[in-house]
C-alpha positions as a Markdown table, in Angstrom:
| # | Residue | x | y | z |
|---|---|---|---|---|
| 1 | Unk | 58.4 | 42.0 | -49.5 |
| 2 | Unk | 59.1 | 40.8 | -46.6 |
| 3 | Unk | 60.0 | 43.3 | -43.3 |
| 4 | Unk | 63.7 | 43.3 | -43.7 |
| 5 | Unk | 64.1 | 43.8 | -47.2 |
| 6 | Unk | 60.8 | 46.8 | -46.1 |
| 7 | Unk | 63.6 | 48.0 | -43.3 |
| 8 | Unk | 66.2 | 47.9 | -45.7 |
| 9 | Unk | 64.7 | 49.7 | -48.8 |
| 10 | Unk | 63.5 | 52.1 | -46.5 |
| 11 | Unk | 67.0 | 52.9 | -45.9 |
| 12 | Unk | 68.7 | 53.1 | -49.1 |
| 13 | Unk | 69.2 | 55.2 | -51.7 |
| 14 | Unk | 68.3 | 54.6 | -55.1 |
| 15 | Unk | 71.6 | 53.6 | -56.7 |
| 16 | Unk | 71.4 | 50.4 | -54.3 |
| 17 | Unk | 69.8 | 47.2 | -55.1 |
| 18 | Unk | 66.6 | 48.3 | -53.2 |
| 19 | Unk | 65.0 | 51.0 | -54.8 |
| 20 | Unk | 63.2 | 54.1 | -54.2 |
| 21 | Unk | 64.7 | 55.1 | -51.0 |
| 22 | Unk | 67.6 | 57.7 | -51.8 |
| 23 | Unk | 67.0 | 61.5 | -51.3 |
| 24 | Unk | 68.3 | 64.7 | -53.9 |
| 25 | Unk | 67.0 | 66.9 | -51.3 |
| 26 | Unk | 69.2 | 69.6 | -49.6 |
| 27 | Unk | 70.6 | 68.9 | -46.8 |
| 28 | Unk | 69.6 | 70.2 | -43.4 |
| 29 | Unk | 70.9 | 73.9 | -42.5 |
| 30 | Unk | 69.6 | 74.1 | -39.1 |
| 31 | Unk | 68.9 | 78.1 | -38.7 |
| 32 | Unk | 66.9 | 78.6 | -35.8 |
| 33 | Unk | 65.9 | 81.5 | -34.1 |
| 34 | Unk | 63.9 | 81.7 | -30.9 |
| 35 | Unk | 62.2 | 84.3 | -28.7 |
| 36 | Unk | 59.6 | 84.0 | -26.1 |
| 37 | Unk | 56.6 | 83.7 | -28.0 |
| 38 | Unk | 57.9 | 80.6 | -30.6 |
| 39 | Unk | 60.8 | 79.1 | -32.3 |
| 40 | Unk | 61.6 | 79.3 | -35.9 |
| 41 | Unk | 63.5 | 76.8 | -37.6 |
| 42 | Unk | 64.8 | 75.7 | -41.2 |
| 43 | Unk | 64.4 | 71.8 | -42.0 |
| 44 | Unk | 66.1 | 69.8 | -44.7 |
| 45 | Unk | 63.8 | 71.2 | -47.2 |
| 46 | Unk | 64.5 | 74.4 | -46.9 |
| 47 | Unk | 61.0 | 75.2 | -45.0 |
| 48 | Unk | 60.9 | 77.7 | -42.2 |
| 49 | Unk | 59.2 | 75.5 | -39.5 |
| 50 | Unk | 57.5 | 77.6 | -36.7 |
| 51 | Unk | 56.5 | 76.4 | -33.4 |
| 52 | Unk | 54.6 | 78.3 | -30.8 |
| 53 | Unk | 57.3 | 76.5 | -27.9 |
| 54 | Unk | 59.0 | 73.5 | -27.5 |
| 55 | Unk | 57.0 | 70.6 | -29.2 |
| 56 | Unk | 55.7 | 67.9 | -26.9 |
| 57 | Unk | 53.3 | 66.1 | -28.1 |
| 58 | Unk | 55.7 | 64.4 | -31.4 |
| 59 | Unk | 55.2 | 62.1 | -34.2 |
| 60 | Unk | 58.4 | 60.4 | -35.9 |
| 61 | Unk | 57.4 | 59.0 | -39.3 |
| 62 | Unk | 61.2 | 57.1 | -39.6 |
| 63 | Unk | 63.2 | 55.7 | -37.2 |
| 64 | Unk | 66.2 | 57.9 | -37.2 |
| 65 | Unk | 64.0 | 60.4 | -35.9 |
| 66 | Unk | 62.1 | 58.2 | -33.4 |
| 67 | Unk | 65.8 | 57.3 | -32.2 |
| 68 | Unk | 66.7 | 61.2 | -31.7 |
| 69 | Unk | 63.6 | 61.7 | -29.6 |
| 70 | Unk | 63.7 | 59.3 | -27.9 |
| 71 | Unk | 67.1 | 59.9 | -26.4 |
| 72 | Unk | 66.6 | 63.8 | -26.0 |
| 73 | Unk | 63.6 | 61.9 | -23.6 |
| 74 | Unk | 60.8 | 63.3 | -25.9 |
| 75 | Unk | 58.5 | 60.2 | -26.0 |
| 76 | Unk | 56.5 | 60.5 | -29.3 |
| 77 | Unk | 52.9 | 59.9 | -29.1 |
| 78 | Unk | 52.8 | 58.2 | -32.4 |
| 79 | Unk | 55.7 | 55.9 | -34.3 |
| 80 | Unk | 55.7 | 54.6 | -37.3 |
| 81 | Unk | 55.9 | 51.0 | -37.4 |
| 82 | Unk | 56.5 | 50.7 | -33.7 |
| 83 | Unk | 57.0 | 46.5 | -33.8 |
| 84 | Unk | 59.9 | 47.1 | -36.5 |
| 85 | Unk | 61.2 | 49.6 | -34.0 |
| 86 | Unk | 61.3 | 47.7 | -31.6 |
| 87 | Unk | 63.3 | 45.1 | -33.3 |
| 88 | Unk | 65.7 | 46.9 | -35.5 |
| 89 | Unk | 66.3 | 49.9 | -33.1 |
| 90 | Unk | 66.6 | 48.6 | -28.8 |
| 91 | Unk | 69.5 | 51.3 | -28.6 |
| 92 | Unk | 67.1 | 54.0 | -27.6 |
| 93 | Unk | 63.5 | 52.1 | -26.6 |
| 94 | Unk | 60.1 | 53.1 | -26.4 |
| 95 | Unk | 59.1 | 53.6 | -23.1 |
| 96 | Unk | 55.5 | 55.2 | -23.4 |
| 97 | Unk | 52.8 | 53.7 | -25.7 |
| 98 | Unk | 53.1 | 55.4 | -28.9 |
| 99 | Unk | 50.2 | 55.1 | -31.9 |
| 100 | Unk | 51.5 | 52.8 | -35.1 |
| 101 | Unk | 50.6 | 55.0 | -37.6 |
| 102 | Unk | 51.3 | 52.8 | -40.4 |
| 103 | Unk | 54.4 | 51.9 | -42.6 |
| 104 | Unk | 57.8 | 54.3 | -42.8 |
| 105 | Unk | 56.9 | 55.1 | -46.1 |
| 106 | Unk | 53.3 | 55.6 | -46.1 |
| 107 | Unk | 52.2 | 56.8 | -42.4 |
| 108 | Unk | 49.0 | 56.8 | -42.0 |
| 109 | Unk | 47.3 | 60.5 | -42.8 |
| 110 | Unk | 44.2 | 59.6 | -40.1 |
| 111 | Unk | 45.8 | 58.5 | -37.5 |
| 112 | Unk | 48.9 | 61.2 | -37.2 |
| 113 | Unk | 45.3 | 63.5 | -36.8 |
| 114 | Unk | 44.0 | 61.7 | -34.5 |
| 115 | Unk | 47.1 | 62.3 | -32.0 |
| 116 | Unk | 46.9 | 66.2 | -32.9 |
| 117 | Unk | 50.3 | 66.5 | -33.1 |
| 118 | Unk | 52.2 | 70.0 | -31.9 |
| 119 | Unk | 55.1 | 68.3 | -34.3 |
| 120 | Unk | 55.7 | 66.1 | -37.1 |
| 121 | Unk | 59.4 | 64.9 | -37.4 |
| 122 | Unk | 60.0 | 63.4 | -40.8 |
| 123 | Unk | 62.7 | 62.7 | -42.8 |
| 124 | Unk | 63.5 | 63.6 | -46.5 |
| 125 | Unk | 63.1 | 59.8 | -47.7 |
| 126 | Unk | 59.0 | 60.2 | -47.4 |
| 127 | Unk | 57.7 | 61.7 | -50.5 |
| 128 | Unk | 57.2 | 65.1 | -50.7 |
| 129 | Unk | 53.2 | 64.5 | -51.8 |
| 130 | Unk | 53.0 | 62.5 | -48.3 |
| 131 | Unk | 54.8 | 65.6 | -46.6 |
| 132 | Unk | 52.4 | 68.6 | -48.0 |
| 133 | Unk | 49.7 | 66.2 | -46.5 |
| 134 | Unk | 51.1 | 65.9 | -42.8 |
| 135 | Unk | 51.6 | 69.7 | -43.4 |
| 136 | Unk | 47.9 | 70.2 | -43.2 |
| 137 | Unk | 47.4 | 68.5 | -39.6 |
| 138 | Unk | 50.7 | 69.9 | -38.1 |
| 139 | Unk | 54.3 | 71.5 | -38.7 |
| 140 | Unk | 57.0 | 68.9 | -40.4 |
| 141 | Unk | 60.4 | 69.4 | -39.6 |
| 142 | Unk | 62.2 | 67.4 | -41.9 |
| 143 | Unk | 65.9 | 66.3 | -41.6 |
| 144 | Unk | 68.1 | 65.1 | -44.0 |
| 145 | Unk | 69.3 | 61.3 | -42.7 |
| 146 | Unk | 72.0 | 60.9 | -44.4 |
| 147 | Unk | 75.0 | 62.6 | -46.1 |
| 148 | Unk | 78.1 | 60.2 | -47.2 |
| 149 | Unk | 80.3 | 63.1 | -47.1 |
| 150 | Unk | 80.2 | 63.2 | -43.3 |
| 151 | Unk | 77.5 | 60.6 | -42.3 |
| 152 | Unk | 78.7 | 61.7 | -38.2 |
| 153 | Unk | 78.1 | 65.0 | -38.9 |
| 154 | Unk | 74.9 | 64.9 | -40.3 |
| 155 | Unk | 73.9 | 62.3 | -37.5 |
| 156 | Unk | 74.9 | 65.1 | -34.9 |
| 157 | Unk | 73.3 | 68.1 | -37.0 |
| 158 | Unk | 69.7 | 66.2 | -37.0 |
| 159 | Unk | 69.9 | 65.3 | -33.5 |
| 160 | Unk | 70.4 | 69.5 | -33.0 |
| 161 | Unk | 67.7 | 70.1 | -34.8 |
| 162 | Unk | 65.4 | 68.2 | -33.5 |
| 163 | Unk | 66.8 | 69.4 | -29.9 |
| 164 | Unk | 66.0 | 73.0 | -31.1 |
| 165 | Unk | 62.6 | 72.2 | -32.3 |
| 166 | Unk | 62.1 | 70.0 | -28.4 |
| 167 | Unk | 63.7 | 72.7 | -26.6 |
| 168 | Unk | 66.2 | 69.9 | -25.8 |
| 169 | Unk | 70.0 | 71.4 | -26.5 |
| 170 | Unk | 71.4 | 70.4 | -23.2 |
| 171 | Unk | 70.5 | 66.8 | -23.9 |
| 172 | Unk | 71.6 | 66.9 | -27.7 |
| 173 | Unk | 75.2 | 68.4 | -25.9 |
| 174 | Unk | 74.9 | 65.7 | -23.9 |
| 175 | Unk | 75.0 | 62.7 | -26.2 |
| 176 | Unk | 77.3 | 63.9 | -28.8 |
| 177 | Unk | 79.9 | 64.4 | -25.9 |
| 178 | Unk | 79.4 | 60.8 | -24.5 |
| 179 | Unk | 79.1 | 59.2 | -28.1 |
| 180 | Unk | 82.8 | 61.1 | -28.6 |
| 181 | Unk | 83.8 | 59.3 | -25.6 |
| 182 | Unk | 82.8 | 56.3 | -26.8 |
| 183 | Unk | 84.7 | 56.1 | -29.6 |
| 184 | Unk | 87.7 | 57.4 | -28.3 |
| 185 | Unk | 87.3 | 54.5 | -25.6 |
| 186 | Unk | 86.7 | 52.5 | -28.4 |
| 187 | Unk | 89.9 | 53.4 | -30.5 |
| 188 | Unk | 92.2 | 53.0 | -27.7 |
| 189 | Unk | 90.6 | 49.7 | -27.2 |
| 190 | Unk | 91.6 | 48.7 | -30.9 |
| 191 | Unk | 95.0 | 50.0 | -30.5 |
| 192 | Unk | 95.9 | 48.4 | -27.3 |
| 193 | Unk | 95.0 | 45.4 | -29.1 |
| 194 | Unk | 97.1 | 45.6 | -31.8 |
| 195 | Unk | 94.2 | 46.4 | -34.6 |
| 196 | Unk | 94.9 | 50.0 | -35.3 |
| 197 | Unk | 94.2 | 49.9 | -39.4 |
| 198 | Unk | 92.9 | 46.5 | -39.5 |
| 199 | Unk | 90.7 | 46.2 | -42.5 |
| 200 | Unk | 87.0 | 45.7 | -41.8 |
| 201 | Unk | 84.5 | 45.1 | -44.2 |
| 202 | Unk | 80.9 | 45.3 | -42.8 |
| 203 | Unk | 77.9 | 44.5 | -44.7 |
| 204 | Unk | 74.1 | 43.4 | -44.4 |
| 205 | Unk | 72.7 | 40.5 | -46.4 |
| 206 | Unk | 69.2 | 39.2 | -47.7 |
| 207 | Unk | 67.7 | 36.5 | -49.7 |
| 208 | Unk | 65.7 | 37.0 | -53.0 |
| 209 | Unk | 64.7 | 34.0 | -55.2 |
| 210 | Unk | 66.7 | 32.0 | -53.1 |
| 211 | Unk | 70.2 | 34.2 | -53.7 |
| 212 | Unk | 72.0 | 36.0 | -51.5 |
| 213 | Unk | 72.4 | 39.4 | -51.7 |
| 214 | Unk | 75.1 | 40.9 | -50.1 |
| 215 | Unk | 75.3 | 45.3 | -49.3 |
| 216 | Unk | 78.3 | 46.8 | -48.2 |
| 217 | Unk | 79.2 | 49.8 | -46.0 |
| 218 | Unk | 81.5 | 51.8 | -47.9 |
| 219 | Unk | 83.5 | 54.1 | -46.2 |
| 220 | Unk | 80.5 | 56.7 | -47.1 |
| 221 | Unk | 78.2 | 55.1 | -44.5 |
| 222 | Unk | 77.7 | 55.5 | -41.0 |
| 223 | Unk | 79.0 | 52.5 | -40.0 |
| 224 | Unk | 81.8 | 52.8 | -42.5 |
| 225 | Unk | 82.5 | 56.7 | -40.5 |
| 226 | Unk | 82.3 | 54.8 | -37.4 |
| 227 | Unk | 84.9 | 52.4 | -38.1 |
| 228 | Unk | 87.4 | 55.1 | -39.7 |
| 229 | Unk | 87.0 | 56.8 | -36.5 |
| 230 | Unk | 88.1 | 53.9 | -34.5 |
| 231 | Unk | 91.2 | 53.7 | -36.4 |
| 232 | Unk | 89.6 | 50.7 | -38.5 |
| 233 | Unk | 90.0 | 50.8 | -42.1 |
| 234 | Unk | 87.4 | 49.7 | -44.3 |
| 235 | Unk | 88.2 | 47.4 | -46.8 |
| 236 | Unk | 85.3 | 47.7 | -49.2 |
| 237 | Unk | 86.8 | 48.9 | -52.7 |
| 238 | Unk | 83.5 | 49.8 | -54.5 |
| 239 | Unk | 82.0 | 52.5 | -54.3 |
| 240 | Unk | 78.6 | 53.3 | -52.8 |
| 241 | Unk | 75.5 | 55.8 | -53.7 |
| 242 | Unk | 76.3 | 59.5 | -52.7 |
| 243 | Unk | 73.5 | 59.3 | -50.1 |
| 244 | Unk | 74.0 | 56.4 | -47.3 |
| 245 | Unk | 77.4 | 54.8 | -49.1 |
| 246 | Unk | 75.8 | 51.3 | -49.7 |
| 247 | Unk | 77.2 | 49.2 | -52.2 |
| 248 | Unk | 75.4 | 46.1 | -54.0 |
| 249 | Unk | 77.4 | 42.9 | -54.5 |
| 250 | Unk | 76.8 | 39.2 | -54.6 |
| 251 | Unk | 79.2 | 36.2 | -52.6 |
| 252 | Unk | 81.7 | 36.2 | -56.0 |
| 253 | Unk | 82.4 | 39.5 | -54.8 |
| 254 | Unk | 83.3 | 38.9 | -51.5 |
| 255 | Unk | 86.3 | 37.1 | -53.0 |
| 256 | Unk | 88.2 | 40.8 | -53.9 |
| 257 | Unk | 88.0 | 41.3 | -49.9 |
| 258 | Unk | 91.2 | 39.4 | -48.8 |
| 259 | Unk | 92.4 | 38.9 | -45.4 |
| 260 | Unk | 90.0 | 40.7 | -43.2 |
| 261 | Unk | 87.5 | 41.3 | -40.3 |
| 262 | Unk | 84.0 | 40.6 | -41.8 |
| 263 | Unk | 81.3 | 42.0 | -39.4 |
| 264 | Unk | 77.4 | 42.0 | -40.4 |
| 265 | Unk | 74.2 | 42.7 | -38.1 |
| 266 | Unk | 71.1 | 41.1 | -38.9 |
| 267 | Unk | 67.6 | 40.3 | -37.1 |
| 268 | Unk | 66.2 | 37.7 | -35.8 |
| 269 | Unk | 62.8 | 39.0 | -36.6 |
| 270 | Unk | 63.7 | 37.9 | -40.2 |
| 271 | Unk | 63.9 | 34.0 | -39.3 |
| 272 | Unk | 67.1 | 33.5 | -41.3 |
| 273 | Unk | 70.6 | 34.5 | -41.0 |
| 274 | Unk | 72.2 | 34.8 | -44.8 |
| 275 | Unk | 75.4 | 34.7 | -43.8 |
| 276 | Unk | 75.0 | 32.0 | -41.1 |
| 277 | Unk | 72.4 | 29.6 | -42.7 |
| 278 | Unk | 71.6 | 30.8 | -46.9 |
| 279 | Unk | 75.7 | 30.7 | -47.2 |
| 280 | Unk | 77.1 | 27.8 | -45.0 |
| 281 | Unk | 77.2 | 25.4 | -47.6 |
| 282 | Unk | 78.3 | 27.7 | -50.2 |
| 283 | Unk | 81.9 | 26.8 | -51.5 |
| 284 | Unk | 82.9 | 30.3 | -52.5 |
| 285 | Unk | 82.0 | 31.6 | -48.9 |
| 286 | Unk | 83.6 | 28.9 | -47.6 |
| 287 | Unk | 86.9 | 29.5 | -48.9 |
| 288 | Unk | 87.1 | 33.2 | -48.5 |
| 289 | Unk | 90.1 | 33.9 | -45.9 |
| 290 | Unk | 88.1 | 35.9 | -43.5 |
| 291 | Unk | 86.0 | 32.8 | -43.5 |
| 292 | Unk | 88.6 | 30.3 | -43.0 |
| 293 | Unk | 89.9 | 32.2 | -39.8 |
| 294 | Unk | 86.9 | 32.4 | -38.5 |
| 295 | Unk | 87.1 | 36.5 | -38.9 |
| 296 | Unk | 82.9 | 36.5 | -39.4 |
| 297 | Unk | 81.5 | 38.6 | -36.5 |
| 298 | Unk | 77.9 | 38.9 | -36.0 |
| 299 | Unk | 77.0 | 41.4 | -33.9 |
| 300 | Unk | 73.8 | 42.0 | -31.7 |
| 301 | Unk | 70.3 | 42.6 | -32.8 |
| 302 | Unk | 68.8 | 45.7 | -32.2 |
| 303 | Unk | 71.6 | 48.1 | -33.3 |
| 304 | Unk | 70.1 | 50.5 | -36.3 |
| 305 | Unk | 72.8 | 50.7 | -38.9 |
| 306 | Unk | 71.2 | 54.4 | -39.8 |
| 307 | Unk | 70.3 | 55.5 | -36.4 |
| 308 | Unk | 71.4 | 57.9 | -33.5 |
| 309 | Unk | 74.5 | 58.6 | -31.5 |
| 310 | Unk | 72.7 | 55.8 | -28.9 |
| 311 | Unk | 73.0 | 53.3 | -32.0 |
| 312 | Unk | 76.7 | 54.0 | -32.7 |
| 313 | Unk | 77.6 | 53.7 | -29.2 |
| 314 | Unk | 75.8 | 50.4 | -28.9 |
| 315 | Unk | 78.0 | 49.7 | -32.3 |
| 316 | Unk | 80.9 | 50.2 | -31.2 |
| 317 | Unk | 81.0 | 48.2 | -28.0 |
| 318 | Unk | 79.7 | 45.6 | -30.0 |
| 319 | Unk | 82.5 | 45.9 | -32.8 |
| 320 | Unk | 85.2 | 46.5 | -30.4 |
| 321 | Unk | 83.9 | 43.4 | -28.2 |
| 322 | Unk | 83.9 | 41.1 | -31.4 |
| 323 | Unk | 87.4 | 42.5 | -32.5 |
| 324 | Unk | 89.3 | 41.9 | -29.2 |
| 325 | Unk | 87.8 | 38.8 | -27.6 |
């Protein structure tokens, strides 16, 4: 498996195409209580979390955690995967020189002790065996990453959570009040160009056995919030898993789409670009109406499609850009 479809997976719940990365956890109620002496916190697991002060010395074991951190300005000391960070996520970069400690999924158990931790920040797609073992070398707060009921929401309610736990509120206030600027800068954007309800359908895209797979953002994603709350409406008619509202469909099913704006980020990490290279000569593709019209946007690296408030921002300029050149 190659590190995009590792990125992917990583990212998606079970009902999607890529297994094994969907949560039934609870989702995150963010009590916290603090005093003098410590701070007491509930995580996504319904754990009470306590901390002697404000963690400093961090690890993230997934990137929507490492993103939060890092733009509440707590550095981590270790990161998982730190080379696929660096590619999928530049929204919010490392600055310092975190520790890899080994893949999203399986961090490594000896090097998170090494950095003696004061905090572990995890999130609720790492199995529960590998959580009980970071346990023993420090406290795990884990937050819930995603929630298609109200993917913005639980964006904003992990970033508090972690702020709590960083002793960073003021910052978390911070970001969620420029990321609400942003996309009302955004919408008006849109409107003033005449888009206001134009249908977008954005998806990712990946090659297995030589076939391209195709994964859309249902309105239940992050993206797919995003895009509602620019006044864009998504155009995706299937329905996606009740975790991160991804879909699963092939180039035949692109054809249900109709006119619309087709938007898709990929990496060039990954060496190929489905939509770009695997599809070009495809004749189904090519005769899709977005296609015809040259309505297929693809937008910068770096922007993580399950990140932070930093990665939405960095989203929606790039959307907005696309739509209104």
């Amino acid at each position: 498996m190659n590190r995009r479809l590792i990125t992917l997976a990583a990212a998606s719940a079970a009902a999607v195409v890529l297994a094994g990365c969907g949560t039934t956890e609870p989702a995150a109620t963010s009590s916290a209580s603090a005093d003098a002496k410590g701070i007491t916190l509930t995580d996504a697991n319904g754990t009470e979390v306590k901390l002697d002060g404000p963690a400093k010395k961090v690890v993230g074991t997934e990137w929507d955690v490492v993103e939060h951190l890092v733009s509440l300005g707590v550095q981590p000391v270790g990161v998982a995967d730190v080379k696929g960070y660096t590619a999928w996520d530049a929204s919010a970069p490392l600055t310092g020189s975190p520790k890899d400690i080994g893949t999203r999924g399986e961090p490594s158990m000896d090097t998170v002790a090494s950095l003696s931790p004061d905090l572990i920040v995890a999130n609720t797609d790492l199995p529960a065996a590998a959580i009980k073992q970071l346990r023993e070398i420090a406290p795990v707060l884990t937050i819930d990453s995603a929630d298609s009921a109200d993917q913005i929401a639980r964006m904003e309610g992990n970033l508090d959570l972690i702020a709590e736990a960083t002793g960073t509120t003021d910052k978390a206030k911070e970001l969620k009040t420029a990321f609400e600027a942003k996309v009302a800068e955004g919408k008006k954007a849109l409107t003033d160009a005449g888009l206001a309800g134009r249908e977008i359908a954005f998806a990712d895209g990946y090659v297995v056995s030589n076939q391209v797979s195709i994964r859309p953002y249902t309105g239940g994603s992050l993206i797919g919030n995003v895009n509602t709350a620019l006044g864009l409406k998504n155009a995706w008619t299937l329905e996606g898993d009740k975790d991160y509202g991804l879909g699963a469909t092939d180039v035949e099913g692109l054809s249900k789409l109709g006119d619309v704006e087709f938007a898709y980020i990929g990496n060039k990490s990954e060496g190929t670009d489905p939509f770009k290279d695997d599809l070009a000569k495809n004749s189904v593709w090519k005769g899709l109406p977005f296609v015809k019209k040259g309505n297929v946007h693809q937008l910068a690296d770096g922007i993580w499609m399950f990140g932070g408030p930093k990665s939405m921002e960095a989203y929606i300029d790039a959307v907005v850009g696309a739509l209104t050149k």
